[in-house]
N, C-alpha and C positions, 0 to 999 in steps of 0.2 A: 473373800478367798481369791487369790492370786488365778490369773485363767493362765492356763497351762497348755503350750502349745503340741500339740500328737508328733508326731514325726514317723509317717513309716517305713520301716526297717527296708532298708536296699537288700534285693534277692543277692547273695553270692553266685559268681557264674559259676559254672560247672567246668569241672576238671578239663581240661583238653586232654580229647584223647584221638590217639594218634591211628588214622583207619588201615585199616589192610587191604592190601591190595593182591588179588590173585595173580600168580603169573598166567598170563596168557599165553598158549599155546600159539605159536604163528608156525605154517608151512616156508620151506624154501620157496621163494618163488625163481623158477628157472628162466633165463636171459633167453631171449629172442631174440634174433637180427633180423631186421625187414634189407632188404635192397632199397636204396635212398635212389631215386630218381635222377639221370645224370639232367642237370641243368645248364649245362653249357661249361664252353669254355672263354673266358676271356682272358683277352691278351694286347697288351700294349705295343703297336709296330710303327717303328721309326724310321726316317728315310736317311740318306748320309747328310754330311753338311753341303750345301750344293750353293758356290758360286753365284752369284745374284751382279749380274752386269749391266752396264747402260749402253748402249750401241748408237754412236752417232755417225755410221756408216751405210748410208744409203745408197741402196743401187738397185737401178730399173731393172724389171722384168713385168713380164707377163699380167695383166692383172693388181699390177701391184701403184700403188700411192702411197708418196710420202706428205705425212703429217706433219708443218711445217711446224708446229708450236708444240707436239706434245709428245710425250712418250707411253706407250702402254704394252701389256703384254696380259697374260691370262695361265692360271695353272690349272689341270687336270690331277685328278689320285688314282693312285692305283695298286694293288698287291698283286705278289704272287706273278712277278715280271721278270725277266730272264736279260732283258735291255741293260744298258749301262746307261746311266743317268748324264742328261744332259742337263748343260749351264741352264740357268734362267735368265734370258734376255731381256732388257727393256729397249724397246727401239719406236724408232718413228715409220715404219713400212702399216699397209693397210691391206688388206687382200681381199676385194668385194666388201668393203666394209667392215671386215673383223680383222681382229688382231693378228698379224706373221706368225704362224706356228707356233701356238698353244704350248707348254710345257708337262709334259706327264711327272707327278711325283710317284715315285716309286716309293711305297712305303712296306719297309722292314721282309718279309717273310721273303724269302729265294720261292724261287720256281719248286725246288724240291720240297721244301719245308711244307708250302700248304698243300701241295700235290698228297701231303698226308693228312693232314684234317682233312682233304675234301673227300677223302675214302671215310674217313669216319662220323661226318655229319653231314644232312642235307643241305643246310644254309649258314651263312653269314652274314650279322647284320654289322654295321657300321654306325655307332652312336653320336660319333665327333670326332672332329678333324682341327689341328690346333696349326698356324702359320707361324713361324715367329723368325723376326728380322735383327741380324747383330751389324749396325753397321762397321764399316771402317776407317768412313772419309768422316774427317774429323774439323774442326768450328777451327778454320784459321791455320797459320803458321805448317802448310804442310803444299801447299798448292802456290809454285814463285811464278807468277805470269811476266812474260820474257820481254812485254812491251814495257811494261814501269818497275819502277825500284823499289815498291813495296811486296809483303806477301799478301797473295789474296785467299777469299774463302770464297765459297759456296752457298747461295742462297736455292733453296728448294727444295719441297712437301711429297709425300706421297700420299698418294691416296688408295685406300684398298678397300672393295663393294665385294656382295656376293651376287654372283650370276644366276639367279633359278632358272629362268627359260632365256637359253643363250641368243634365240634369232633377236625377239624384242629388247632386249636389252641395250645389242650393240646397235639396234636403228631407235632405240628410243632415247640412248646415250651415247651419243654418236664420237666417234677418235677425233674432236676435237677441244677449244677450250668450253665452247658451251656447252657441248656434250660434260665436261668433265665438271664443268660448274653444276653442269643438273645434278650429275651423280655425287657430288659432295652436298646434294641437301639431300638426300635420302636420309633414313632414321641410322640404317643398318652400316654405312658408310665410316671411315674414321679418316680423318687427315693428318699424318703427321711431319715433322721434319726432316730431312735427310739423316740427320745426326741422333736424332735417338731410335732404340731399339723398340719395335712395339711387338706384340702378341696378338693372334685374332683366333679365334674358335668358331665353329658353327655346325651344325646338323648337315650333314650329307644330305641329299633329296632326289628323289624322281619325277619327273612332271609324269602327273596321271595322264592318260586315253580315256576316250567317249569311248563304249561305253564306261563307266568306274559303278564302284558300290556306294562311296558316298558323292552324293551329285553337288555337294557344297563344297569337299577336299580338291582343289587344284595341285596339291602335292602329297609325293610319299616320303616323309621324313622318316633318318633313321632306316635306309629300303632296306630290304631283306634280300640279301641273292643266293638264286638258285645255284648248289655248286655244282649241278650235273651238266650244267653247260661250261663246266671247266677246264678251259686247255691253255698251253702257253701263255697265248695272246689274252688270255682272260683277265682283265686289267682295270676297266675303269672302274671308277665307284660312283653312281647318279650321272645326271646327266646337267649337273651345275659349274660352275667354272668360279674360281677364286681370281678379285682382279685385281691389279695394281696399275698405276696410271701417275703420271706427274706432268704437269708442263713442263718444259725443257728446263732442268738449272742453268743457272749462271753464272760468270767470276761477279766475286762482288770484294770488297771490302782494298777496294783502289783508286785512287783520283782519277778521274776524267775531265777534259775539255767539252763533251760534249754530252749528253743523254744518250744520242745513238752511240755513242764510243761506249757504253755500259753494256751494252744486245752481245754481249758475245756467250754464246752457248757451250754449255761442260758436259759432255768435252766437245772440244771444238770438230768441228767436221771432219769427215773422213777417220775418228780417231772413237776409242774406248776408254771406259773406266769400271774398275772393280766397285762397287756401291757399297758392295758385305758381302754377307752370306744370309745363306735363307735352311734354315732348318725345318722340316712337319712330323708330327706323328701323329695317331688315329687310334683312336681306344672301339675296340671291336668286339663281337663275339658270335664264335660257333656254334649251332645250336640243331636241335633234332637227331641223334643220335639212331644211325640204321638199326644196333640194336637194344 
């Protein structure tokens, strides 16, 4: 007899059935407002376009030495200034060492304007400060030097450092060319050519006091300033100094009979030259609201 395989029967599934669902009851829930904590204000302040010159007009006074090979100057920042913004100079004078008259940037907010935030919050911090250079004098064909028949150009770099503690600085980089050579191996330093534009940004800073809180920080980046000491003259920002520096440019791009017939310096003595212009602005903000 033949063996007969079983086979058992597959269960049929069960119908679907489709579940109910009760509605639920929900309450309105009724809207609260908290008050959001005022966290400041910030605001972007910009200074004008300001003039950027080279001064090869030297003249004795008091205290004063000229730098035979190099050019340097130094900028300061500030808000909340009532002044009218003066040129930025680059020149060869030295004053006990430091640079002829430091240049304030006055950046963005009038006297009035912050005279109003400073009723409305206790401080302002200072996050960044941006420099940026558009030149003018341009590679060639624009400069005719009146002793030969061709046009000349202009050979020469800038250099721009940042200043954190101004005394050591200018006796540890001193206004000449080894001075400027030490300062162009620094990390934080750039050198560039006359002829292109560059940008520089950096943290604002305060050099701390003995006593301080932390005894390892020798700066306060980013300071915080008190606006209750705020009046007119309330202006700087840190106690850093942005530099710029060049060895003297030259005519270049002309025949000469000799090497020393090349040494003629731009601009020649007693005379000026427009370099660019020099634009800043400073991303800030107000903070601690009186109420």
């Amino acid at each position: 007899m033949p063996y007969k395989r079983s086979y058992k029967k597959k269960s049929k599934r069960p119908a679907y059935k489709r579940k109910s669902y009760a509605k639920k009851r929900t309450m309105k829930r009724r809207k609260t407002y908290s008050k959001k904590p005022d966290t400041g204000t910030y605001l972007k302040v910009s200074s004008p376009t300001i003039p950027f010159i080279i001064d090869n007009n030297f003249v004795a006074g008091t205290g004063l030495v000229q730098t035979p090979d190099t050019y340097q100057t130094a900028l300061t920042f500030g808000f909340g200034r009532s002044t009218v913004q003066n040129d930025i100079v680059l020149n060869d004078a030295a004053l006990f060492g430091f640079p002829l008259d430091p240049t304030v940037v006055n950046l963005g907010l009038n006297n009035a304007d912050f005279e109003a935030y400073a009723k409305l919050y206790k401080y302002v911090q200072v996050y960044k400060i941006m420099v940026t250079y558009i030149p003018s004098v341009t590679q060639g064909s624009v400069l005719q030097n009146i002793t030969t028949d061709a046009t000349g150009a202009v050979a020469g770099a800038f250099t721009t450092d940042i200043a954190r503690d101004v005394e050591n600085y200018w006796s540890e980089y001193p206004l000449d060319l080894d001075g400027q050579a030490k300062s162009m191996s620094r990390k934080i330093s750039r050198t560039k050519s006359i002829y292109k534009g560059w940008t520089r940004s950096f943290a604002p800073s305060q050099k701390l006091v003995v006593p301080m809180s932390n005894p390892k920080a020798e700066y306060q980046y980013k300071p915080k300033i008190d606006l209750k000491e705020y009046d007119e003259s309330f202006d700087i920002i840190g106690n850093n100094q942005f530099v710029i520096r060049c060895r003297k440019p030259q005519y270049s791009g002309f025949p000469a009979a000799s090497i020393d017939a090349l040494d003629i310096d731009f601009p020649q003595a007693t005379k000026y030259i427009r370099a660019g212009t020099i634009k800043c602005h400073a991303y800030i903000k107000f903070i601690q609201p009186y109420n």
